[in-house]
LUMMARDREN-263745 format. One line per 8 residues: their letters; for each residue x, y, z of C-alpha. Coordinates in steps of 0.5 Angstrom, whole numbers, plus 500, padded with zeros to 3 digits. Example, Ala and Ser with C-alpha at 12.3 -4.5 7.8 and 13.67 -1.06 7.14 Angstrom:
<lovos>
as = 525 491 516 | 527 498 514
</lovos>
This chain:
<lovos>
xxxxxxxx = 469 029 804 | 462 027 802 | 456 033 803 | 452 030 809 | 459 030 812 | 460 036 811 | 453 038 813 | 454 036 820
xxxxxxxx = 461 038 822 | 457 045 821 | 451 043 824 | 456 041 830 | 459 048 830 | 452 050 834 | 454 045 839 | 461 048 842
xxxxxxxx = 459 054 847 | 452 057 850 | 452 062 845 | 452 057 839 | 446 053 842 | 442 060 843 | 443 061 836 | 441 053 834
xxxxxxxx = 434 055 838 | 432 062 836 | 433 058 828 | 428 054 832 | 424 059 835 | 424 064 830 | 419 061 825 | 413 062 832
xxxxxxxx = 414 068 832 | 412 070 826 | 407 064 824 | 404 062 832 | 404 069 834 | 401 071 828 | 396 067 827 | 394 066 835
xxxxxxxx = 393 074 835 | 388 073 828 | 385 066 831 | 378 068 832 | 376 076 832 | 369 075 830 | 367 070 836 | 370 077 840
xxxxxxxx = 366 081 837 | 362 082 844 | 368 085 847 | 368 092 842 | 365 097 845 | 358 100 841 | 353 106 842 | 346 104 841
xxxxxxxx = 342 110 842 | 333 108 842 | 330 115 840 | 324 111 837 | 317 114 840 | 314 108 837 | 307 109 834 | 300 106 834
xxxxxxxx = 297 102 827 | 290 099 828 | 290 100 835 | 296 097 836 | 302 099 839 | 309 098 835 | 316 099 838 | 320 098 833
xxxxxxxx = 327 101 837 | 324 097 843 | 324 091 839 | 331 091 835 | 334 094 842 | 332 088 846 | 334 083 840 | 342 087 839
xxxxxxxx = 343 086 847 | 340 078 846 | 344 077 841 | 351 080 844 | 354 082 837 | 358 087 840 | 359 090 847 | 352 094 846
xxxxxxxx = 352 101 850 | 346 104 851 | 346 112 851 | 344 119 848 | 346 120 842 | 350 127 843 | 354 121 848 | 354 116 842
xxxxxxxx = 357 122 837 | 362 124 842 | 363 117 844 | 364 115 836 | 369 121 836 | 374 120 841 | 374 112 840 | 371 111 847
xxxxxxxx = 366 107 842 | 368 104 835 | 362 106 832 | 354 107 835 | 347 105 832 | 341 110 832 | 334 108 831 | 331 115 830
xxxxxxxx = 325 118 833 | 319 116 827 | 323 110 825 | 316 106 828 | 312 111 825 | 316 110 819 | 316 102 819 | 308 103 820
xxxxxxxx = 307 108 814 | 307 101 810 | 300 100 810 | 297 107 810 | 297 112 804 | 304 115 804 | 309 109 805 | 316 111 808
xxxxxxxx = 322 107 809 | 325 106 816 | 332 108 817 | 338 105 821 | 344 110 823 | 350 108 823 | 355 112 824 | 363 109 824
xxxxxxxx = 370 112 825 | 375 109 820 | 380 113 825 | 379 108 831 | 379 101 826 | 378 101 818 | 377 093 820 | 371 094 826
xxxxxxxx = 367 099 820 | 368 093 815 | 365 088 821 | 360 093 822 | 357 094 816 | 355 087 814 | 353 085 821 | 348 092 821
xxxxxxxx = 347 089 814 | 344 082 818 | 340 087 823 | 337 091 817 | 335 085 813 | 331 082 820 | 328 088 821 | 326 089 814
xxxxxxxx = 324 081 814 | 319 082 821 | 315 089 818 | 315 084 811 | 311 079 814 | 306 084 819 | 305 088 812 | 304 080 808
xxxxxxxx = 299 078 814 | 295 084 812 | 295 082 805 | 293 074 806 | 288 077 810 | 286 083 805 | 286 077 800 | 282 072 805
xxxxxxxx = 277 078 805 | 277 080 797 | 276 073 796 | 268 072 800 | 267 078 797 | 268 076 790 | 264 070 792 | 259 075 794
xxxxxxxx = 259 079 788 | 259 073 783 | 253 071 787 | 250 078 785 | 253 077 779 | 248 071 778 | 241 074 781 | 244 080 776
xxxxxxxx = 243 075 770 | 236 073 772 | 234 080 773 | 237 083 766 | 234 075 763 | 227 078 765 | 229 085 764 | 231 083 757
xxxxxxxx = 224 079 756 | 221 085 758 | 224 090 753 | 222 085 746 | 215 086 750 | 216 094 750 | 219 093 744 | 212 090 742
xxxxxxxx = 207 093 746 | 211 101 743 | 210 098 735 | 203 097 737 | 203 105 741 | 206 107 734 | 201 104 730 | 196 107 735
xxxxxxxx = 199 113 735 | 200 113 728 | 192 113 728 | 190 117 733 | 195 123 729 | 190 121 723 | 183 122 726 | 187 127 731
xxxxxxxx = 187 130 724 | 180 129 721 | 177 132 727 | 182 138 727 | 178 139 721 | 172 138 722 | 173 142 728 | 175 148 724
xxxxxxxx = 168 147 720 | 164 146 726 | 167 153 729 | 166 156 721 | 160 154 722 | 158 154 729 | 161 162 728 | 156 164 722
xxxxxxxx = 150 160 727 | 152 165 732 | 152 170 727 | 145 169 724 | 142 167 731 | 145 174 733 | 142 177 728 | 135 174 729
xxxxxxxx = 136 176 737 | 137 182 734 | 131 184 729 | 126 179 734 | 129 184 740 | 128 190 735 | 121 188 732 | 119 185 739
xxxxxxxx = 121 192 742 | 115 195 736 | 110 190 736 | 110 187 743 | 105 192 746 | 101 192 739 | 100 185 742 | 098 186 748
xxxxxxxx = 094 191 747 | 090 188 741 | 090 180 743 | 082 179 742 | 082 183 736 | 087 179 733 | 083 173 736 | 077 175 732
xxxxxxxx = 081 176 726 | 084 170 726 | 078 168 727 | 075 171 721 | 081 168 717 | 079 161 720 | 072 162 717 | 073 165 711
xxxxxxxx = 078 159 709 | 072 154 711 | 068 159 707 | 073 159 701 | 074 151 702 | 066 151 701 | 066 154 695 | 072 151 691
xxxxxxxx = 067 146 689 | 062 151 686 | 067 155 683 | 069 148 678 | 062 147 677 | 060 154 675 | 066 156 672 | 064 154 665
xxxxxxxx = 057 156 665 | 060 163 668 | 065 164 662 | 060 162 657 | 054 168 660 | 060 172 660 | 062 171 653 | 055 172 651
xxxxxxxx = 054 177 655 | 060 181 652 | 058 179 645 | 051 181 646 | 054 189 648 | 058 189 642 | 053 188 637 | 049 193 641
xxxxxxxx = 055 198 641 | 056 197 634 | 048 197 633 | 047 204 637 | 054 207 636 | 057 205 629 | 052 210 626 | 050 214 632
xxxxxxxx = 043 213 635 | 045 215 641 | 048 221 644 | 056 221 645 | 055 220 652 | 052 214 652 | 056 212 647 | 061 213 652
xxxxxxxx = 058 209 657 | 056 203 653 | 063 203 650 | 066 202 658 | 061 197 659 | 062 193 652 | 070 193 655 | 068 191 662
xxxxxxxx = 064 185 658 | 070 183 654 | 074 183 660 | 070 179 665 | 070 175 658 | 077 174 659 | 077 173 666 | 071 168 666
xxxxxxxx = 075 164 660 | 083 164 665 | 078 161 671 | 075 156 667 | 082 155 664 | 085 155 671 | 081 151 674 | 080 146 668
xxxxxxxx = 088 145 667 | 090 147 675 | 086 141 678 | 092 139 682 | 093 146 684 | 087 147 687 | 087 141 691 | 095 144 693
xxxxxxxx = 090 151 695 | 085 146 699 | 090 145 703 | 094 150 705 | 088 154 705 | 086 148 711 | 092 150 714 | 091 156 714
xxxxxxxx = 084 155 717 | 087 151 723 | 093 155 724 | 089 161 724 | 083 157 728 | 090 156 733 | 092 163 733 | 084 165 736
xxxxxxxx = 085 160 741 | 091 163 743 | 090 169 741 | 089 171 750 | 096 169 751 | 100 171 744 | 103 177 749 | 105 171 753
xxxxxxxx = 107 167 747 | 111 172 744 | 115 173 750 | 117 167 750 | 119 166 744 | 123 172 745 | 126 169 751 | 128 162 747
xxxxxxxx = 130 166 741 | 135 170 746 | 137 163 750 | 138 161 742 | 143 166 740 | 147 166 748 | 147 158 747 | 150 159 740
xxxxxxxx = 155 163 742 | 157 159 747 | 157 154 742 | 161 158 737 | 166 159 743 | 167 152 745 | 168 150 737 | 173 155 736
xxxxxxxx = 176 152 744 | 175 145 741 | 178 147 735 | 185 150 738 | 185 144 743 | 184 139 736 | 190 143 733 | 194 143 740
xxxxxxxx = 191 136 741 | 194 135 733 | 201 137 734 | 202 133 740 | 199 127 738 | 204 128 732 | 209 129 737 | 207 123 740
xxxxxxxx = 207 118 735 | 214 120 733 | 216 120 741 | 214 113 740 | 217 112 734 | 223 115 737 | 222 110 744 | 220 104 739
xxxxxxxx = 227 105 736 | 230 106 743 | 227 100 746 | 229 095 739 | 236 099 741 | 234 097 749 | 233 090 747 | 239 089 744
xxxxxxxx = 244 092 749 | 239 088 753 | 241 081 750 | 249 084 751 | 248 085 758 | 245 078 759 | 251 075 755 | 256 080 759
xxxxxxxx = 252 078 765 | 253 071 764 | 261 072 762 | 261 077 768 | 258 071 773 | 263 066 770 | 269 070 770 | 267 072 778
xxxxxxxx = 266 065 779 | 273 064 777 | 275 068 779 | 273 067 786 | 277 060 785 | 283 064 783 | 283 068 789 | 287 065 795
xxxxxxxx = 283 065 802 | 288 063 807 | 288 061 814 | 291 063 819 | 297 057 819 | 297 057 811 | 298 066 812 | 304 065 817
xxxxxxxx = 307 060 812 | 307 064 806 | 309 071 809 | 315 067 812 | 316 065 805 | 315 072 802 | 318 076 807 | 325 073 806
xxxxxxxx = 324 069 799 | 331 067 798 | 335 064 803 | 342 064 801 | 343 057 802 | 351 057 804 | 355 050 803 | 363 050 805
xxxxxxxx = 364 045 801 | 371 045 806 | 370 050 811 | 374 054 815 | 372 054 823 | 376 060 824 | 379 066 821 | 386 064 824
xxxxxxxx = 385 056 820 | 384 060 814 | 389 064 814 | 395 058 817 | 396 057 809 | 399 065 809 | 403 065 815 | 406 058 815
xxxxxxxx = 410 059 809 | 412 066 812 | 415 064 817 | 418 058 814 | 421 063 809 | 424 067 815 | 426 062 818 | 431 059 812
xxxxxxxx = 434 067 811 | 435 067 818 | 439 061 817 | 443 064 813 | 445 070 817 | 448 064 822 | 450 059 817 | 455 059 811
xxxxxxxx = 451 059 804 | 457 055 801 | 461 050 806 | 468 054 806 | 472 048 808 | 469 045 802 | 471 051 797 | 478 050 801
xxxxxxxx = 479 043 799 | 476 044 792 | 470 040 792 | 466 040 787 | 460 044 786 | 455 040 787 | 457 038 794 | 459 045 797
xxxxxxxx = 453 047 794 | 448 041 798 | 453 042 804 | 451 049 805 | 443 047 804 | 442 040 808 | 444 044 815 | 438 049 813
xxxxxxxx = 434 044 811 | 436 040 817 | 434 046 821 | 427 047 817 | 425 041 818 | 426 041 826 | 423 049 825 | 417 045 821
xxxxxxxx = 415 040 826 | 416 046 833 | 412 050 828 | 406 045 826 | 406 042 834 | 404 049 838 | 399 051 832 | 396 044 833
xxxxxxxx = 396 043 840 | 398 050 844 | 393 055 838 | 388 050 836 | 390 049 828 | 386 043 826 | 389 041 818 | 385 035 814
xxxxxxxx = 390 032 813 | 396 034 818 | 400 028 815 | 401 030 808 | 401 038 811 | 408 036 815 | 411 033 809 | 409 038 805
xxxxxxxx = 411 043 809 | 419 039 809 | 418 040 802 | 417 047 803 | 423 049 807 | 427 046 803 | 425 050 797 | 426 056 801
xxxxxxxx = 433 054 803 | 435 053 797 | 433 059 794 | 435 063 800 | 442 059 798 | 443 062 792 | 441 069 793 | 445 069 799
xxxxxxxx = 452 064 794 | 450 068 788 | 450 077 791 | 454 075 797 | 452 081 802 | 446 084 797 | 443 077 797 | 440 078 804
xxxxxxxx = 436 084 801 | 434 080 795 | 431 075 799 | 427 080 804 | 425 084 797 | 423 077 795 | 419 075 801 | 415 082 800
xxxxxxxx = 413 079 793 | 411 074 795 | 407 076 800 | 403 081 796 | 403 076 790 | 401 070 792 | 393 072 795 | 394 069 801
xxxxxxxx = 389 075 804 | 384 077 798 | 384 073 791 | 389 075 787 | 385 078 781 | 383 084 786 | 390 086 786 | 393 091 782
xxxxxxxx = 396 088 775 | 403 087 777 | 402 082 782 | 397 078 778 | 403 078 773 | 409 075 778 | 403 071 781 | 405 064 777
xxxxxxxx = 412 066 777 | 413 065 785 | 413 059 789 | 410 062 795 | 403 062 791 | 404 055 790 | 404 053 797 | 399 057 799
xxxxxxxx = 394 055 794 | 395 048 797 | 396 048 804 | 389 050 803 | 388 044 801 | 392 040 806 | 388 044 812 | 382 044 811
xxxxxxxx = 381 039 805 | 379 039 798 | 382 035 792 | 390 034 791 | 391 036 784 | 394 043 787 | 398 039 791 | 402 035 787
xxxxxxxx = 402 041 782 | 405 045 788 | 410 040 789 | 413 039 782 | 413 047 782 | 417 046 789 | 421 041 786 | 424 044 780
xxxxxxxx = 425 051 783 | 429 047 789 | 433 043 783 | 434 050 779 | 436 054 785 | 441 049 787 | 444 049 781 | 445 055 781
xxxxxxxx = 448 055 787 | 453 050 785 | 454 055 778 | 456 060 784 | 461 055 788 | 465 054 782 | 465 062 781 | 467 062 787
xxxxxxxx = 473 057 788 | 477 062 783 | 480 069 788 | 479 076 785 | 479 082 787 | 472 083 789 | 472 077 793 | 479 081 797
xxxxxx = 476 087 798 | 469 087 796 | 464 094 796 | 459 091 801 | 460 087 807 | 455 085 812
</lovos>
């Protein structure tokens, strides 16, 4: 009997009594329950979030930033309730710590009392980051603790967005401010530079006008100098006029002292003899005349005279004639002519050789005469006269001591004068050097002050000033600067569309070892009759496959139409899935013809390798090494990866990769179940009394 044959005659064995039909359709029904219902239960958590129970407790008091009240905590609160995430409850925080702890809510959000004050702090001198409180408890749910963090995660970073796009408002405005101030400034910077151009003119012409006050200085110290000197000389001079004068005061006071009263008392004797003084000079004057006439004649008359007694005394005396007394007498006579001789020859003389002489003597003796004919004339008022002169004389000397003092003042202050005319010219030597300096730092200030301008202009032009529009356009762009653009290239709708690739083939795989619990590995009127391997071994698979196939089409009808599964490409996915199921039989076969009784242990442990290797769930590469390792090595990896492909799209080469795996695992299984069969046609004792039996 040919293996279809015999497939069916065991197919008809479910057709003989309720028992067996009930049997067919738990081998149908049972693939639901761990694929529809699984999936079912897993189809859309995340769209049910708003039924978990949450505490939200607003402690926020709120704060005041530029005369503008901020409630933060009000502002989160109403958007959380408006955004239904979870089932918000607002409450106190000891309720929501209670609460949190006996699992009447699965965790609970805490805005804390400064968390306006702190989000405000932003803009002042103490900046401080605002904190969300999330408090969760894995004893009630690991899963909502993981849900909550990325979602509080998402209300973070909108509060943080919001208060990011107040602080940039402020700084768009600060730019708007900076930039007409900068403006102002390069203004300013402009008349600066007009200014300092004529500071600049201002400091050469001081440097000009300072060289000509050095050279005056220069000057002005010399003859400062000079003038020191001659002070110096004036006050020496000055000091012995004062002395001398003093001394003239003194001795005119002294003799004034002896002779005044002699004066006034005797002014008209001295009138007379002053008189008399003028007449004998006239008679004197008179007479000089006469005395260069007779001069001559006197002198002769003197020598004959003289003569004429020597020869008497040599005639009476030499031989005495007369007595010695008269002797004596005409010798004293004799020496008398003799000397009037001599005396008559020196006036003769004198006049003869001194003519200009007595014309000297005519003179002073008329001044004299006049002076003494004046001195008559005031000879009534000489007491007067004399008093006066006094007087003046006393004023002199008063007059030349302040003259000596005033010298000496005048010759400290020239040498007072002198220093600080050498402390001047070198101030302005120091003040010339200065402004040369100042000219020159005044030429990098007109320069600096041009670039200075130049770099203000600039950076006017530089410095953004936004409106209100452009300012509400970039703090958006800043206070969220990157969008995570997400582009699903084959989206999943829903949580259960994504898990569908790793329940499905459970379910299958369950299905195929419950088979096998009701239907006989290996066809045993085949063994019977001797049959050959390869059709006892195809007769014990083609009615599980059968069965899977009719599991396969229930499986994929309620999740289509009574859970919801969309599949791309839900064609293909059927016919993939008849590949599968007869892959699993075909394994399960031999497992179950191979081990007998331990086979269905080793299909359940091999069902649990395949869950845990075939990154249904996580990626593969987040598990532990050992099932990276089997993860190639097991055909559930395979189906996984592409009925993600058939479900929710994406290229086929997984696939039709998939379906040589299937192919050639089902082949190979196969063959491994007719090796079986064939050990199985010889009898042994183990297969009499085996040590095992379920």
């Amino acid at each position: 009997m040919r293996s279809p044959k015999l497939a069916a005659l065991e197919l008809r064995r479910f057709g003989r009594g309720k028992l067996p039909r009930a049997a067919l359709v738990a081998l149908l029904v049972l693939p639901l329950l761990y694929g529809a219902l699984y999936l079912w239960s897993f189809w859309d958590p995340y769209g049910r979030l708003d039924r978990i129970p949450v505490a939200l407790v607003n402690d926020d008091k709120g704060a005041t930033v530029d005369g503008k009240r901020l409630d933060a905590g009000d502002d989160i609160t109403e958007g959380l309730r408006d955004s239904r995430t979870f089932d918000w409850h607002e409450v106190s925080a000891a309720e929501a710590r209670r609460g949190v702890e006996d699992g009447t809510y699965y965790l609970s959000l805490t805005m804390p009392s400064d968390f306006s004050e702190r989000i405000a702090s932003s803009s002042g001198d103490s900046p401080q980051t605002g904190a969300l409180q999330v408090r969760t408890n894995d004893a009630n749910n690991y899963i909502v603790g993981q849900i909550s963090r990325t979602v509080f995660s998402e209300v973070r970073q909108a509060a943080s967005t919001k208060t990011s796009r107040s602080f940039l408002d402020k700084i768009f405005v600060s730019f708007s401010d900076i930039h007409g101030k900068t403006v102002k400034a390069a203004k300013g910077a402009d008349d600066l530079k007009g200014g300092l151009g004529k500071a600049e003119k201002g400091s050469k012409d001081l440097a000009a006008g300072l060289k000509d006050a050095k050279d005056g200085s220069g000057k002005l110290a010399k003859g400062l100098k000079t003038l020191d000197k001659g002070a110096g000389d004036l006050q020496d001079g000055s000091r012995r006029v004062a002395d001398g004068t003093q001394k003239l005061a003194d001795k005119v006071n002294g003799i004034n002292a002896k002779v005044g009263p002699y004066v006034k008392d005797n002014e008209k004797t001295i009138g007379d003899t002053a008189r008399l003084v003028a007449d004998g000079s006239k008679a004197v004057r008179d007479n000089l005349g006469t005395l260069v006439k007779r001069a001559p004649a006197a002198a002769k008359g003197a020598h004959t005279a003289s003569d004429t007694l020597d020869a008497v005394y040599d005639k009476r005396c030499v031989d005495p004639v007369l007595p010695d007394t008269a002797c004596a007498d005409l010798k004293k006579a004799k020496d008398a002519a003799a000397d009037v001789a001599v005396i008559a020859d020196d006036l003769n003389t004198l006049v003869a050789d001194h003519d200009g002489d007595l014309a000297k003597l005519d003179r002073n003796l008329a001044t004299l005469q006049k002076q003494a004919r004046a001195l008559a004339d005031r000879a009534p008022h000489l007491s007067e006269d004399l008093d006066d002169a006094v007087r003046k004389i006393n004023q002199l000397n008063d007059g030349a001591a302040k003259v000596a003092a005033g010298a000496r003042k005048l010759h400290k202050g020239l040498g007072t004068a002198k220093t600080g005319a050498q402390d001047l010219d070198k101030g302005i030597d120091q003040l010339k050097t200065g402004a040369d300096d100042l000219t020159g730092g005044m030429y990098k200030l007109v320069d600096g002050s041009g670039r200075l301008a130049g770099g203000l202009h600039d950076g006017a032009k530089k410095i953004p000033d936004y409106d209100k529009q452009d300012r509400d356009r970039r703090t958006e762009v800043m206070a969220d600067p990157v969008h995570l653009v997400s582009r699903d290239l084959h989206k999943a709708p829903n949580y259960g569309t994504g898990f569908a690739p790793y329940f499905i083939p459970l379910s299958l795989w369950v299905g195929a070892m419950v088979a096998y619990m009701l239907i006989a590995p290996m066809n045993r009127r085949a063994l019977a009759a001797g049959a050959s391997a390869w059709r006892i071994a195809l007769a014990g698979w083609l009615p599980v496959v059968a069965i899977g196939v009719l599991q396969t089409a229930a499986l994929t009808a309620v999740l289509h139409w009574a859970v919801g599964l969309q599949m791309v490409r839900a064609a293909g996915t059927v016919g993939f899935l008849f590949l599968v199921t007869a892959c699993f039989a075909a394994i399960v076969q031999w497992l179950n013809a191979r081990f007998g009784a331990a086979g269905r242990i080793l299909v359940l442990a091999l069902l649990m390798l395949q869950l845990t290797s075939a990154g249904g769930t996580y990626p593969v590469q987040t598990s532990p090494g050992f099932f990276n390792a089997l993860h190639p090595f097991l055909p559930m990896s395979y189906v996984v990866e592409a009925l993600r492909r058939l479900i929710t799209g994406g290229g086929l080469d997984p696939v039709w990769h998939a379906c040589v795996v299937l192919a050639a695992f089902t082949a190979g299984a196969l063959a491994l179940t007719a090796v079986a069969a064939r050990r199985r046609q010889v009898w042994t004792l183990d297969r009499l009394h085996p040590e095992l039996s379920l």
